[in-house]
C-alpha positions in Angstrom: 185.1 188.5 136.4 186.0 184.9 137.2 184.2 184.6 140.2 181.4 185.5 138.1 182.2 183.4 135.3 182.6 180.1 138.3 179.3 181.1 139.9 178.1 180.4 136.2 179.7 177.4 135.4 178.7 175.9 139.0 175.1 176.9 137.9 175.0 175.2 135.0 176.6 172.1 136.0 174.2 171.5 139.1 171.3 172.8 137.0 172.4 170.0 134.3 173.3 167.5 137.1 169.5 168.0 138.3 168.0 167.4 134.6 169.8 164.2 134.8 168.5 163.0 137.7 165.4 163.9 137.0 162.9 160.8 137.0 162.3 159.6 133.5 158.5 158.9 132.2 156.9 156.1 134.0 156.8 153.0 132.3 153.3 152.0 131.1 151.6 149.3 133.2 151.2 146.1 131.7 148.3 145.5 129.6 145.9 142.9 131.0 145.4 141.2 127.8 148.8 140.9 127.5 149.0 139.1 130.8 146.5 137.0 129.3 148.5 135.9 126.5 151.6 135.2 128.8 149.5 132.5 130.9 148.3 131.3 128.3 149.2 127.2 129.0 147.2 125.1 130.6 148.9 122.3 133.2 149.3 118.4 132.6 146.3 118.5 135.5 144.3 120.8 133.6 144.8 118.6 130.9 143.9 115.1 132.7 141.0 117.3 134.3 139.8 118.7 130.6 139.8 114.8 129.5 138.5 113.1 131.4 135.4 115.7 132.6 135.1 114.7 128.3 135.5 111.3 128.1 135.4 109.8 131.8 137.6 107.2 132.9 141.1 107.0 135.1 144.1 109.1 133.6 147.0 106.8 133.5 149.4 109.1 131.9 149.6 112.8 130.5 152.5 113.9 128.6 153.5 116.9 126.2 154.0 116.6 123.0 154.4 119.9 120.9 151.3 122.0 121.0 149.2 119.6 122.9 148.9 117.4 125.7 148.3 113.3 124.8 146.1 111.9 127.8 145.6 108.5 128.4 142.7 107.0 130.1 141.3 104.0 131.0 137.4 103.8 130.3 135.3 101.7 132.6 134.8 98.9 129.8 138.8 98.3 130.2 139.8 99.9 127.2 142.7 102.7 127.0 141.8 106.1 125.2 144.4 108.2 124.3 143.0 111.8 124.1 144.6 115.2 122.9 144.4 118.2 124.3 145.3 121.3 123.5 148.5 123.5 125.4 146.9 126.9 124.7 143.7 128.0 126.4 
């Protein structure tokens, strides 16, 4: 009767000890769009690039300022632009 009764027991635990090591549902793969939304940013170059492919001229400077990018170039005729560009795509 107790060996029965430990044959049992030893069942169940390694039958309980398997469900626990059992692989748990696959995590979903990452949404595309939501990679999207995480690279979202352009760089300071893309920025210099974005502004002056607009406006022409030599970027002196590009610098962050909130939700934008503040680029200054210097147009052929001498003077200094200061553009803005925005940080989000």
């Amino acid at each position: 009767m107790i060996k029965m009764l430990l044959i049992g027991l030893s069942f169940l635990v390694s039958v309980s000890a398997t469900a626990q090591l059992s692989p748990q549902e696959p995590l979903a793969p990452i949404s595309p769009h939501w990679v999207l939304a995480q690279k979202s940013e352009i760089s300071k170059s893309q920025a210099a690039a974005i502004a002056q492919k607009k406006h022409g001229g030599k970027v002196l400077s590009v610098s962050r300022e909130g939700d934008v990018y503040r680029v200054k170039l210097l147009q052929d005729s001498g003077r200094v632009k200061i553009v803005t560009v925005a940080a989000q795509k």
